[in-house]
Structures are given as C-alpha cells and as structure tokens.
N, C-alpha and C positions, 0 to 999 in steps of 0.2 A: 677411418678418421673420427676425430670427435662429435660427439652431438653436442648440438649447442641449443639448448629450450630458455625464450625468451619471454617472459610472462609479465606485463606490466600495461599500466593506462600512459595517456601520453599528458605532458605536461600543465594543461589544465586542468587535469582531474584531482577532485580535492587529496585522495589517498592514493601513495605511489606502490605497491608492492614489491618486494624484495627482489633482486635479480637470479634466478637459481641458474645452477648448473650440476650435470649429471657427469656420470665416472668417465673423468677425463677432458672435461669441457672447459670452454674456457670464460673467461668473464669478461663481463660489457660494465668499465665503471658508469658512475651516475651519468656526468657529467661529457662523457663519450657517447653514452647512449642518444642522449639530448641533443649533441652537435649532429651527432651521423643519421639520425631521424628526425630534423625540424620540417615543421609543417605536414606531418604523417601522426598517423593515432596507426599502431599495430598492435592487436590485441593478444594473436598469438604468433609467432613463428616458429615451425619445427625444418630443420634442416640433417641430413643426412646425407652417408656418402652414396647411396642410389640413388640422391633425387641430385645431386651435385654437378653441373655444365660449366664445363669453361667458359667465360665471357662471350657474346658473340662478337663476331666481328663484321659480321654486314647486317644491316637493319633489318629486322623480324619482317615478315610477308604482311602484308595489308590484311591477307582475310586470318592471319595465326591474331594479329593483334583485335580485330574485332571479335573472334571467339572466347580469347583472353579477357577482354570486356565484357564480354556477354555476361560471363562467367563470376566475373567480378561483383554485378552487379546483383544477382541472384542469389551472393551470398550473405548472410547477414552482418548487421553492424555490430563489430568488435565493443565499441565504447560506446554505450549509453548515453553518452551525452552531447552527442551529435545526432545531427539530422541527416543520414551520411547519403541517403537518396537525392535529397537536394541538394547536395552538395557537388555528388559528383556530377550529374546532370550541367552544373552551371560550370563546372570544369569542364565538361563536353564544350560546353557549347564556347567555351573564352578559347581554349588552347586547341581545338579539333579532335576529330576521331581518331585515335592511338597515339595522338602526339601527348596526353598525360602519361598512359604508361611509360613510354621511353624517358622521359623526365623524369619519372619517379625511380625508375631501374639507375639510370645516371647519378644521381644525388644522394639513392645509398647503397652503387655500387654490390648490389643483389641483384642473383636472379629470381627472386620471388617476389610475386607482385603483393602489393602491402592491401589485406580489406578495408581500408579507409583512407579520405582522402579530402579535406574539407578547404574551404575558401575563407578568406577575411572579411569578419562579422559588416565589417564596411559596405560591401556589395547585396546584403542580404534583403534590403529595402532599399534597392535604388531607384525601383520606380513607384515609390510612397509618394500621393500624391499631399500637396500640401492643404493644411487644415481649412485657410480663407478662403483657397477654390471650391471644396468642397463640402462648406456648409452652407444651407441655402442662405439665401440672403433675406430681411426682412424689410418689406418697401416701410418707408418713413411716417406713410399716410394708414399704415396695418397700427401701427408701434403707438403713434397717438392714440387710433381706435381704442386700443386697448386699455391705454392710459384710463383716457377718457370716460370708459363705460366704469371701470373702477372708479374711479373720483365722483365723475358727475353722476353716476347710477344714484350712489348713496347721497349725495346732498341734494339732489334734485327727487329724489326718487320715481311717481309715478308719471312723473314731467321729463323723466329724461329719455323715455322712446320718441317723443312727439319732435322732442330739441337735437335728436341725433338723425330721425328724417331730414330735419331739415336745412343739419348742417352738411347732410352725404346729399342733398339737391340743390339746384340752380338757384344761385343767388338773385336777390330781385335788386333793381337799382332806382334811384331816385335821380332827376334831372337838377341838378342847381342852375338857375337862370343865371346867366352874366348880365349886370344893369347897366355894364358899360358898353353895348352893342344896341343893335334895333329888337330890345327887348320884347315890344309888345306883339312883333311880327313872330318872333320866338314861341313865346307862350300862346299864340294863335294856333299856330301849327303843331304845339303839342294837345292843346285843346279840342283839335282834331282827330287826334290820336286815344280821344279817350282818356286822358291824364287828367290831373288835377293837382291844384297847390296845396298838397296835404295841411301847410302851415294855416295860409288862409282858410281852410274847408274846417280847421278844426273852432275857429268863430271865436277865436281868442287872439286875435291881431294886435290891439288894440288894449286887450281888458287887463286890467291890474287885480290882483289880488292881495285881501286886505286879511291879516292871519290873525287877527283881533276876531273876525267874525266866523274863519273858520273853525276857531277852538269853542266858539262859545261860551256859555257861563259854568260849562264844567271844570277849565283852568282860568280862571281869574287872576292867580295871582303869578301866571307863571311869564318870565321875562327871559328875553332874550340874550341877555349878559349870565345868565346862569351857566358854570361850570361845572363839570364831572370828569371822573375821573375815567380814565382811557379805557380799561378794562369793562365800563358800564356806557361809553360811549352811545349815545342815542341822537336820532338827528333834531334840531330844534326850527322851529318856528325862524321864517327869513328874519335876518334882519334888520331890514327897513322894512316899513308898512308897505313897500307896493311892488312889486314883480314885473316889468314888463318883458314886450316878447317885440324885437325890431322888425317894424313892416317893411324892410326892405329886402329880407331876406325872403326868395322862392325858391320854392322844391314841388318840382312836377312827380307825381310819381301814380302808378294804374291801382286803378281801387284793389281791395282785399279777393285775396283768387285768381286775380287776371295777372298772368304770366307773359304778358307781352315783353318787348322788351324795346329800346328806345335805339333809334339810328344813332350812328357817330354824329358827331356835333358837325357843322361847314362853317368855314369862313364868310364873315359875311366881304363888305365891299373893303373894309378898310384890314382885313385880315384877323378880325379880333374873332371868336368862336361865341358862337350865341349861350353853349350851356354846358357845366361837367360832370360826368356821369361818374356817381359816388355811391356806397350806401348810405340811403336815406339817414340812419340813423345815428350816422357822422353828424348830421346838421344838429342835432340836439344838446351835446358838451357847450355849442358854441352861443348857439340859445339860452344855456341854465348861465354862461358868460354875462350877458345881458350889458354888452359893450354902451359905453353911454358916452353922448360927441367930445370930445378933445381927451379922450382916454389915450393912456400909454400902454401896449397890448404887448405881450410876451410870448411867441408861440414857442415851447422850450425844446418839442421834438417836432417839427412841422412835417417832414418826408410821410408821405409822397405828395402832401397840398393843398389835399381838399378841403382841410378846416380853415388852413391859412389863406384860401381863395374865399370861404363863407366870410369869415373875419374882416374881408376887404370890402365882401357886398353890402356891409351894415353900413359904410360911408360914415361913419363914426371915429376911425382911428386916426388918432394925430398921427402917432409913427407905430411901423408894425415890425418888429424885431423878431426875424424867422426864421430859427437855429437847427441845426442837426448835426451829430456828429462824422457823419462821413461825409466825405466830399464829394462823391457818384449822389447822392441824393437829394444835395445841394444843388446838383448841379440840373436837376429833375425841377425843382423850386424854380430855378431861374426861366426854366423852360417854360413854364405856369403862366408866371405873371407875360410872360412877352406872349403867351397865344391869347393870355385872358384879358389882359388891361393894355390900357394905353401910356405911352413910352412916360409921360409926365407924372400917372400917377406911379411907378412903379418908383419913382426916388423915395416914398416915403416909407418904403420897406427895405429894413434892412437884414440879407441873409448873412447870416455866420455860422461857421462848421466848429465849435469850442463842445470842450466837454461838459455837457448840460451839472454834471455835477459840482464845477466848480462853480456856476453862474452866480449863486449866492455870494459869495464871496465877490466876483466883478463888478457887480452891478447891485449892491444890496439897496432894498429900500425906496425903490426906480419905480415897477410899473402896477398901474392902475387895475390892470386886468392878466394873468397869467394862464393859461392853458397849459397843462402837464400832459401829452397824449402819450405814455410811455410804451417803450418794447416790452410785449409780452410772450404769450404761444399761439397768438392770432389762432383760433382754434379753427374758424375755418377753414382757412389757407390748409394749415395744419393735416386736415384728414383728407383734400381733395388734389396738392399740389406736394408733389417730389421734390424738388426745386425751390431752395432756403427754405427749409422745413427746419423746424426750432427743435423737429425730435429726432433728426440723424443723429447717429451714433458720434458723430466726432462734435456735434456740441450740445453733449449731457452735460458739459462741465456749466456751459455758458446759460443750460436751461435750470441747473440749482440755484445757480446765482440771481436767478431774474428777480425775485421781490428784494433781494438787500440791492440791488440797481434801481429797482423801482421805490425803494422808500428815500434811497441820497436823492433821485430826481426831484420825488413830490416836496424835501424838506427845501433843495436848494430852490423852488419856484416858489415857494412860499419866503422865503427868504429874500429874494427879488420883488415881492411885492411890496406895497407900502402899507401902512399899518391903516386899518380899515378895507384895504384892497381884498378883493377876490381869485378865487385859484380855484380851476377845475380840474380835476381828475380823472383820466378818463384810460380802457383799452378797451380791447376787441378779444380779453378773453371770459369766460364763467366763472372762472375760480375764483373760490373765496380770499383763497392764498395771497392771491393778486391784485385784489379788490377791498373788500371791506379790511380784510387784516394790514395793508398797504399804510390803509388810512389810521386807521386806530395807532400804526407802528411811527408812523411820521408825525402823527400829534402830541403823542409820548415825549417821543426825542425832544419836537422844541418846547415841550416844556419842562425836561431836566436841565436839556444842554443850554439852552435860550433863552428861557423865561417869558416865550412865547405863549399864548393864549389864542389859539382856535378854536371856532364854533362852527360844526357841523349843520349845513341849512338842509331843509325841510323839500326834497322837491317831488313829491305826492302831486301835487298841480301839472306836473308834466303827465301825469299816466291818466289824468282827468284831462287833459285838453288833446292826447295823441292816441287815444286809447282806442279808436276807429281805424289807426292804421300802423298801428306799434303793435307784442304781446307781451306785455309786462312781465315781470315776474314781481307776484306780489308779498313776496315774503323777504324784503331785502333790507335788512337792517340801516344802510348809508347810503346813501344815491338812489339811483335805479336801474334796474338790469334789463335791457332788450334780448329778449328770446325769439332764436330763431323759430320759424312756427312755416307749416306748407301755406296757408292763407297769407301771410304776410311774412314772406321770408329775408328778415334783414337782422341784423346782426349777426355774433352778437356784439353789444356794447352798452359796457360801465360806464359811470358817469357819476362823479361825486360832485357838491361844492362846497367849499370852504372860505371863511371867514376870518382875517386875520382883523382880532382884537386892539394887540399893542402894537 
C-alpha cells in the first residue's frame, strides 16, 4: 500500500508547510486537511501497511487505552506553540479517562492517536480571580493620613507631629449651657466637676477693645476703609472702635491636660436638657459674629446645631434663619431646638433645606449677621472615622470640588448680608486651600462680578483673650486657626470675619 507522510503545523501557526508525499502516495488538499483535523495539532504522522488495522469494532479495553495515554503523554509536543501538557490534563479531567482518545480516533477516523490535543483559550483562566477582590483594600482614615502628612507636613512643618497626635487622640469637649433651663443648678454641678466657663475665666466678658490704642503711634494714619488688592490681602483693624464678647453665652470646659470628660446632658422637669456637648471651639465663629439685639442672623449651613443653638443663647436674634441642604440634617436641627428651648421660642427660627448657593439671590441684602460654617474634609472625623469620610474613593470627585463649593457659599452669604453687615467664615479643616485662599477667592469675585467692597477684620484679640485654653496657630494670615494640641485637644477650626462695605 502506499505511504502517506504528513508533515505540517496546525491552523494557528503563523507558517503552514507544504504537504509532501512519497512514491505513490497520495495527497491531503489544504483545505481537507483542515476539515478532517479540526481542533488537533499533528505534527508528524507516518502510516504504513504494517502498522495498518482495520477499524475496531468493539471499544478498546480500559487498561489498552490508559497505556495508550500513558504513552501519549510522555511524548513530546509536536507544535511549539502550545502548552500541550496543560492541555491535555484539562481534557482529562472535562471529558474522562480514555474517553478523549476515542473522540479523537472518531473525528479523524484514524487509527493513530494524534500527539497533541488542546482546549479553547476560553477555559484557560477560568478561575482567575477578579482584580477588586484581590487588591487589598485601603481604609479611608489610612488615605487621609497620608494626604495629610504631605499637605500639612510642609505647611505646618515642625508643628505638624504635635497637630497629628492630636488629631489621631480623643477629642476634648466643651459644655455649652442652655439659659433656657435651671441653668444655675447646671453650672453648679459642672463646677463640681472641676469645669470652668473658659468664656468667663478668660476676663474679657465684658471688655471692649479699642484698635486706636492697639496700633499705637506707629500707624497713625492708617484707616479702616482702606482697600487692597486680593492678591496682598491683609487683615485690618475692626471696624467699629469696640468689639464686644455676649455675656450670655457659657461654655464649661476641664482646664488644659485634664481629659475628663462630661456626662450626657438629663432632662430637667420640664423636658428641656441643661447643656450641649460640642467642641469648645465651635463657640468661637459665633463670638467674632458678635450678634447685637434685634439682629437678622443667617446660619447658611447650620447641620448638625451647635452654632445655631450658641446663636440662640445670646438672646439677641429677632429671627434666626437655619438652612442646610439636606433634609436628614434638617431634620437633626429640628430635633435641637425641641430638646433645647421652649415650644414659643422656637417660632422665631426658621429652618430650610435650599441650596445655600443660591441664597444670594433669594434673599439679597436681608441679614444683619451671616455665619458661612461650610463643608469641608473635617479633618478630624477624617483620620479617626470610616463612616462619611470625605477621602473614600467614590467621592474624590466631590473632595476637588470642595473650595469652588466653598467660595459660591461664602460669596452667596455675603450677598445675603446687608451692606455694613457681618459674615463669618468658618470649617473644621487646616488647609490653606480651604481657608485663607477661600477668602481671598470670594473677595475677588465680588469685586469684579459685584462691585462689592470687603474688609478683612483684625481678630488677634481672640488668641489674647482664649489663649489659656485654645493653641493658636500663630502664623495665620486671615482669621485664626485652632490647632489641635494633646493639652488642649480641640479643633481644628477656621474662623474668618468679614465686612461688607457697600
């Protein structure tokens, strides 16, 4: 009979070689080869009439086709361009022991079994595990850390181990008294406790300050309607002659070191709650405010209360307008006033949930006193809490945007106020980004867009009158910065004030 020598790659291999045949043999075209051999790579077949069996006709013995395997396997792979080990392995294990050979015998109708024999690239990673699963995950309070130590390393520099103790430790709290309970029985029993009314203790209840005497006769001629330009921005001298500080607001809080920390508040007889446990240096935005009686008070982001409850203890506000955009934190506010006051004063505040950016526009030119406390990266929260953390991965988008949110706030509360009126600025975080450059960027504005005129005040006299139970940061171009510190662990928080001219 004829020899018939079959010599070629199988149909993925970039170059096919010719098909030979020897004296009297016969030919396999291309395209016959291809159909009668899909899904096989045979690199050589040699057939002869000695090695030549008639078809079987009852199925191979169990242990003929395992030595046939055996055999298979031990020899090597025809086309290089397979992995033909692994291959056939996962054909063992899909289609059973000898049940491939017979499939392969069947499909091209030979009795020589083919050395190669591979699977669809399909199955080759099927248990590739997925990338989300398996890359660790980084907690939200790691992510800020790191921020953090970059940002604030460099602009604080040899101040910023001292401010990162103190923001990875337990925050200290301040008691704000409610005046509208049995207050004096309140501060009795914190007085026992070893507290004290930092406001009162700092001996400035009362005192006014007069910026005539603290400049001296080194600026003589310098006045408080004086303008500069944004970029040189500097803070100026109050301007009215006198400063005061409302002796109705207290704030109990444990001298410098002591780590105590203050019982939940109780109801007294009539349900109302004696005090609300804030940080102390919340009280302070609300102070440089220096609300004065029959004022129209603005609080533009109020959530979660505690300024807008300070605001209420000065007994000063004709009406207090206490806005936030969400409704869940709105609804936090209303919670406030009914544990903290009584049912009659609470008509004189009004809450609303609008977008603090268009308030300019609703209301232009309305209130006497405006408080801006905007969203920031709360930096504390930030490194010690999981749970609405401003540096999760799914809102980077919402933590770029934060200063252009925070300059349409400060422009639209300034624009709510009436011309002479007051607006303070304030967050809970360090950065410059958020703070001084905030200010600088909203004063700009209204004076291209508006024709507005802002004067940056002077409040140096806060870090002279809290300086026993605050830690300044004394290098602060605009406001004043509260640094958290292990002696006095509160903040942090910003705190600007502005002056609208026209």
């Amino acid at each position: 009979m004829p020899v018939l020598e079959v010599a070629g790659r199988c149909n993925l291999c970039p170059k096919r070689p010719a098909w030979n045949e020897t004296s009297g043999g016969t030919r396999l075209g291309k395209s016959e080869f291809s159909d009668t051999f899909r899904g096989t790579c045979l690199a050589q077949m040699h057939e002869t009439p000695a090695t030549r069996r008639p078809p079987e006709k009852m199925p191979t013995p169990p242990r003929r086709l395992a030595e046939e395997e055996e055999e298979l396997l031990r020899r090597p792979a025809g086309c290089p361009h397979w992995r033909w080990s692994r291959a056939m392995a996962a054909a063992r294990t899909a289609s059973g022991k000898g049940l491939l050979l017979q499939l392969l015998r069947k499909e091209a109708a030979l009795p020589t079994v083919p050395s190669f024999a591979f699977v669809p690239c399909r199955h080759r990673h099927a248990q590739k595990k997925k990338w989300a699963s398996t890359t660790p995950r980084v907690p939200c309070t790691r992510r800020a850390l790191r921020v953090f130590d970059m940002t604030y390393g460099v602009q604080f520099g040899s101040l910023w181990p001292s401010i990162r103790i103190g923001l990875l430790s337990e925050q200290k709290y301040g008691a704000l008294i409610n005046n509208y309970c049995d207050a004096q029985k309140v501060t009795q029993e914190l007085e026992e406790m070893q507290a004290a009314d930092f406001i009162w203790e700092s001996g400035k209840v009362e005192q006014d300050l007069d910026p005539a005497a603290e400049q001296g006769a080194s600026e003589p001629e310098s006045s408080s309607e004086t303008q500069t330009e944004p970029s040189e921005l500097q803070a100026q001298p109050p301007h009215s002659p006198f400063i005061s500080i409302s002796p109705n607001i207290k704030c109990y809080t444990f001298p410098k070191g002591d780590i105590s920390l203050f019982h939940p508040a109780r109801p007294d007889m009539i349900g109302v709650l004696g005090y609300y446990l804030l940080d102390a240096a919340s009280i302070l935005p609300v102070l440089a405010l220096n609300v004065q009686p029959g004022n129209l008070v603005l609080d533009l982001c109020a959530a979660p209360g505690g300024k807008m409850l300070a605001l209420l203890q000065t007994g000063c506000c004709r009406q207090l307008a206490a806005n936030d955009l969400s409704v869940s934190r709105t609804r936090r506010l209303r919670q406030i006033l009914h544990s903290y006051l009584p049912e009659e004063l609470s008509k004189i505040v009004r809450i609303t949930s609008w977008d603090g950016r268009k308030w300019g526009d609703l209301e232009m030119n309305t209130y006497d006193r405006v408080l801006v406390d905007v969203p920031c990266t709360n930096d504390r929260h930030s490194v010690v809490e999981e749970d609405n953390n401003m540096f999760n991965q799914m809102r980077k988008g919402e933590r770029q945007m934060l200063p252009m949110l925070q300059v349409e706030l400060l422009v639209a509360g300034i624009l709510s106020a009436k011309p002479g009126g007051d607006v303070v600025y304030s967050t809970c975080s360090l950065s410059q980004l958020q703070n001084e450059y905030v200010v600088e960027r909203a004063v700009e504005l209204l004076a291209i867009q508006h024709d507005i005129s802002i004067q940056v005040e002077d409040l140096s006299c806060f870090r002279k009158w809290f300086q026993n139970t605050f830690s300044f940061y004394p290098d602060c171009r605009l406001g004043e910065l509260i640094l958290p510190h292990l002696t006095a662990n509160f903040g942090p928080m910003y705190f600007c004030k502005l002056h609208r001219l026209n």
